[in-house]
N, C-alpha and C positions, 0 to 999 in steps of 0.2 A: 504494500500500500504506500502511496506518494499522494502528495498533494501541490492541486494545481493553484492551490495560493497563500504558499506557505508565509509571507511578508505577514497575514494574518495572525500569526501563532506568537510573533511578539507581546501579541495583546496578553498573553497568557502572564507574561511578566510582573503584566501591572495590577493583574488581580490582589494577592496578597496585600500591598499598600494599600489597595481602593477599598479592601475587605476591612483592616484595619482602620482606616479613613472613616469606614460605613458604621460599625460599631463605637466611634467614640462620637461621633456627628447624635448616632441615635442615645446617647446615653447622655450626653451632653442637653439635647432639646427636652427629655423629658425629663431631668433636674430642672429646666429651668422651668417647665409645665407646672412641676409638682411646686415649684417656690411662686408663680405667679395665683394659681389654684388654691393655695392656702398654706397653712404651716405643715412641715413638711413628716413631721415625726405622726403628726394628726391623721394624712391625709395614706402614708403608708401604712399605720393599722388599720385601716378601715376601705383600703383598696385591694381587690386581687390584682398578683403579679402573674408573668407570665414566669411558669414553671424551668428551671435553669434547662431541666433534658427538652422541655418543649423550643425552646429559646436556641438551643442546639442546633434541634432538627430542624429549623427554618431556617439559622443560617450556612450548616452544610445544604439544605437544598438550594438554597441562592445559589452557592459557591457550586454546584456540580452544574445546575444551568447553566452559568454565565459560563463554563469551560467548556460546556456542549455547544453553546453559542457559536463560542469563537471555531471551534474545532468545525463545524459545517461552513464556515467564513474562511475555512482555509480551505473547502470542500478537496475532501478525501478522493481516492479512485483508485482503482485496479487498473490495471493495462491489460484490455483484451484486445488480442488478434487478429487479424481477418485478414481476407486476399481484397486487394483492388485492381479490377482493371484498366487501364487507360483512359481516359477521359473521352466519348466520343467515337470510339474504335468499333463498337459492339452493340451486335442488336439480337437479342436473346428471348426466344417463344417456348415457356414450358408448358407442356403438353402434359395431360394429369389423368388419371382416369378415377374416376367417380364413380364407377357401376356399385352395385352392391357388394361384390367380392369385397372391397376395398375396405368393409366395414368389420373384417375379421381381425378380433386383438391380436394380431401376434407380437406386438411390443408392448404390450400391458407388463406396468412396471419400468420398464428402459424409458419411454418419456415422463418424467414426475414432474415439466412447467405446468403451469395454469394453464386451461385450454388443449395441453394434449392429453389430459391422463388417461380417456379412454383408451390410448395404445392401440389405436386400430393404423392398419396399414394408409390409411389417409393421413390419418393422421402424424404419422411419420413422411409422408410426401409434403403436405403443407408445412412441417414445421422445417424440412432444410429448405425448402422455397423461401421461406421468413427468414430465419436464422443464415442460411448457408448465400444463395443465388442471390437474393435482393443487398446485402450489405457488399460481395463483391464488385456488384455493376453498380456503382457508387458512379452518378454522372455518363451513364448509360443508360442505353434502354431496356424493358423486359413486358412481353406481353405472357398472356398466359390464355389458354383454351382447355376446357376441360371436358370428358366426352364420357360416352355411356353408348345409349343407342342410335344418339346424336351426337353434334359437336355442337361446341356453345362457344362461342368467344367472352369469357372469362374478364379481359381487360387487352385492348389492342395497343402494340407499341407505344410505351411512355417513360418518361425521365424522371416523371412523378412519382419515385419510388417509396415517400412515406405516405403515400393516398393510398398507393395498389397495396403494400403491408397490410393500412387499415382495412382496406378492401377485402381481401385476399383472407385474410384471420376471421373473416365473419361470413364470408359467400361462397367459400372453397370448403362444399359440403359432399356427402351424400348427397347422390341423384342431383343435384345441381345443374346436371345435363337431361336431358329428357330423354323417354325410351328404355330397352331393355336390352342388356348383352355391354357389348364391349368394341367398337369400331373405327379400330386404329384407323384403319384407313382414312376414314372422313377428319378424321382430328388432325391429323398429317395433311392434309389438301387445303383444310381451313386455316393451321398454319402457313400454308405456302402462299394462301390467298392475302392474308395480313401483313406478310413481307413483300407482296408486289404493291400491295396498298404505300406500305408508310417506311419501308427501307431503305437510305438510300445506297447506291451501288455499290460506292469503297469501303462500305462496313460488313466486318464480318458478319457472316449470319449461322446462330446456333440453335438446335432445338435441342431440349432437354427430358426426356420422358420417362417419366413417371410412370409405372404400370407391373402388376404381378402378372402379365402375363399375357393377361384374357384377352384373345381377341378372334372376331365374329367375321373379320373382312375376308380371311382365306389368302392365299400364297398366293394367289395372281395379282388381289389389291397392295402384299407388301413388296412383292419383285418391283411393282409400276411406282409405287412409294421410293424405293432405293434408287428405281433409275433416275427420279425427280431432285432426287436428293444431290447424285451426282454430276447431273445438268447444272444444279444451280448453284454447286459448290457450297450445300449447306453442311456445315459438323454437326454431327447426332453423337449426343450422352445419353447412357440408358442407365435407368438406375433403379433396378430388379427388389420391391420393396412385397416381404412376406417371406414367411415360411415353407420349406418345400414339405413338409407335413403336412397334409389337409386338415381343416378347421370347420366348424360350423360358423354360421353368418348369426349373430345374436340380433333381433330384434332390437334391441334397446338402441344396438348405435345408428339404425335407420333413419328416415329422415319419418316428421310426423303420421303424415297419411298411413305410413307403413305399421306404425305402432298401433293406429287407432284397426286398419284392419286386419293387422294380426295379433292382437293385443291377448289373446289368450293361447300365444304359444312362447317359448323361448326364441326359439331358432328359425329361422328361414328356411320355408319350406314349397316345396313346386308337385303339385299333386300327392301330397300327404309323405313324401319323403325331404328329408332333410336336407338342404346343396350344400355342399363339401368344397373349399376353396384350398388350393396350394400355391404358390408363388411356380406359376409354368414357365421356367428358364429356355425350354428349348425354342420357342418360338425368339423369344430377347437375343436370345445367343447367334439365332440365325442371321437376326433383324440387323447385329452389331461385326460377322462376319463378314456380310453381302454388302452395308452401306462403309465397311472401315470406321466403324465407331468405337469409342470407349462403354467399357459395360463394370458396373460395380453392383454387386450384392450386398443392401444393405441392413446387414446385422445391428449396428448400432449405428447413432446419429454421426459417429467420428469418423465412418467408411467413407461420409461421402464428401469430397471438397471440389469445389466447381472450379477454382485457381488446377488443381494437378490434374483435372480430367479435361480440362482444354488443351488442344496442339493450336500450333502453330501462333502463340496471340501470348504476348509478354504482361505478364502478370505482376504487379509488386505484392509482398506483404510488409505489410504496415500493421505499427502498434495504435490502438486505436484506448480509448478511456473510457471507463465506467463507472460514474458517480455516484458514492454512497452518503451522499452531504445529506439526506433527507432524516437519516438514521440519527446522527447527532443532534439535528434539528427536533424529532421527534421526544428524544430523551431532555431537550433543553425546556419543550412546553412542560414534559410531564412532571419538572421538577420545581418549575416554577409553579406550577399548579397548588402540589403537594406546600413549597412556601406559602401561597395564597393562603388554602381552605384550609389547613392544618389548623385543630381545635388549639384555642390557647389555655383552656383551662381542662380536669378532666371534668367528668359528670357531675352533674348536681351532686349531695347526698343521699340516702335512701330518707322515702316518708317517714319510716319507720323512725329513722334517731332523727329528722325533719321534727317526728312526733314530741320524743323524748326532751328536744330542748325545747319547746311551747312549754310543755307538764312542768318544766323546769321554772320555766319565767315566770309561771303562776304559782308556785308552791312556797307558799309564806315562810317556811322553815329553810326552805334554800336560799331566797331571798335573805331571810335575815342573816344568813352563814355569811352571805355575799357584799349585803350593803355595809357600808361605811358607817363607822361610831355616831351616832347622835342623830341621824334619819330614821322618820317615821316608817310603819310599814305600813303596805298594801290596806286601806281601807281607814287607817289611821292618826287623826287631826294633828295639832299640835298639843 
């Protein structure tokens, strides 16, 4: 951990004076309170103080705020990683498949951020898309198309890379594409159609595909796919996301419709048997032999880097910053809080001895133990 303003942390110095400063300032005013308010021996038996341990714990809480203060005014950071490419160079369309398959956990557990815990194989495609591809192409472009029984254009070439994140983290769902099955082909052609749209010549052009496997189009749509590919001089990443174990499709990670009309079973089912999903390599493997692509099977989020699975396109990595200034911040309200509303005295006494000293102030024979030589008692003249 390092900090990006550490000129801030001299502040720290001047704490202890200013503490000591704040303690005789407060001790100082309220002698003079207690001499203007009246006599002062009078005025101290007959006022509650504040308790030395209560008196304590307000000004160590002062004294840990104002050092949390200053320490997120120095705001703290990690130095995380990442690949950048070029500025301008690159124009990058990831291709996702959305079908149902996609909804089998086979990384429940390996993603623990917010938003992937389900561990479904989408899941794991959308978060290197966030996490991996969009931080790379920093001042590049990336579109993305996402397919099923269709293709859907997702988000068409843009430089607008923290809109398409936000985008992307909320609309890169299940079924997101409409239809049934898996149809590489169309998602491949609708890429190609987005890059004659908004490409322009001298930029490289990459697709990225996401996909366990599944696909509907048949080997004459992927041969014509590859030959396209190699006409247009486009580079294909394939990155084989799922388990070659077969898995059940749980309802739960579906999209709504699907829960409301199969809500009384667990698993996805097509004429009362169960569909069984694996990550199918051999069609990917093909797809990556025939086009000369790169192919990675991704076991864990750290398999896949968009920087090492690019040819020919000079990548830098750079240390980049992540700010944990919010943390100190957080710990600086809470303790000034605790100085605020921190009780200064503790509770009442119980009714009970409440009771006991009333019986007391009325009872003539205490009274008399108590009163002063040559005063009357309770009821009685001169």
């Amino acid at each position: 951990m390092h900090f990006l303003n550490p000129q801030a942390l001299w502040l720290l110095a001047v704490l202890p004076p200013l503490g000591v400063l704040a303690v005789w300032f407060a001790y100082k005013r309220k002698d003079q309170f207690l001499k203007d308010f009246g006599e002062a021996r009078l005025v101290n038996r007959n006022s509650s103080h504040l308790e030395p341990a209560r008196y304590l714990l307000k000004g160590i809480s002062v004294l840990i705020a104002a050092t949390a203060l200053i320490m997120a005014m120095a705001r703290p950071s990690f130095e995380k990683g990442y690949t950048e490419i070029p500025v301008g160079t690159v124009d990058v369309i990831a291709i996702v498949d959305v079908s149902r398959s996609m909804a089998v956990q086979d990384y429940k557990g390996v993603l623990k951020e917010p938003g992937f815990a389900g561990g479904t194989r989408l899941d794991m495609a959308r978060y290197l898309v966030l996490n991996d591809v969009v931080p790379a192409l920093k001042y590049n472009r990336l579109g993305v198309v996402n397919y099923a029984g269709e293709a859907n254009p997702q988000a068409p070439l843009t430089d607008d890379l923290p809109a398409l994140k936000w985008v992307l983290s909320r609309a890169l769902t299940i079924a997101s594409a409409p239809g049934e099955g898996s149809e590489l082909g169309k998602a491949f052609n609708l890429a190609f159609a987005l890059f004659d749209l908004d490409s322009d010549k001298d930029h490289r052009k990459v697709i990225v595909l996401f996909s366990d496997g599944g696909n509907d189009a048949g080997m004459e749509a992927l041969t014509e796919l590859v030959q396209e590919l190699r006409k247009r001089n486009i580079e294909l990443v394939i990155a084989g996301v799922g388990k070659t174990t077969p898995a059940a499709i749980p309802i739960s990670q579906l999209p709504e419709q699907d829960r409301i009309q199969y809500r009384d079973q667990e698993w996805y089912e097509v004429d009362g048997e169960v569909q069984m999903s694996a990550l199918e390599e051999n069609s990917l493997l093909w797809l990556k032999n025939a086009a000369g692509a790169r192919y990675v099977r991704v076991v864990n989020a750290s398999d896949f880097h968009i920087g090492n699975l690019l040819g020919r396109i000079e990548v830098k990595h750079k240390k980049g910053e992540q700010e944990i200034f919010f943390y100190p911040l957080l710990l600086a309200a809470l303790f000034f809080a605790i100085a605020v509303f921190a009780p200064r005295e503790k509770k009442a006494r119980s009714d009970e001895e409440g009771s006991k000293n009333s019986l007391l102030s009325i009872n003539p024979k205490a009274y008399a133990k108590t009163r002063p030589p040559g005063t009357a008692g309770p009821g009685k003249g001169k």
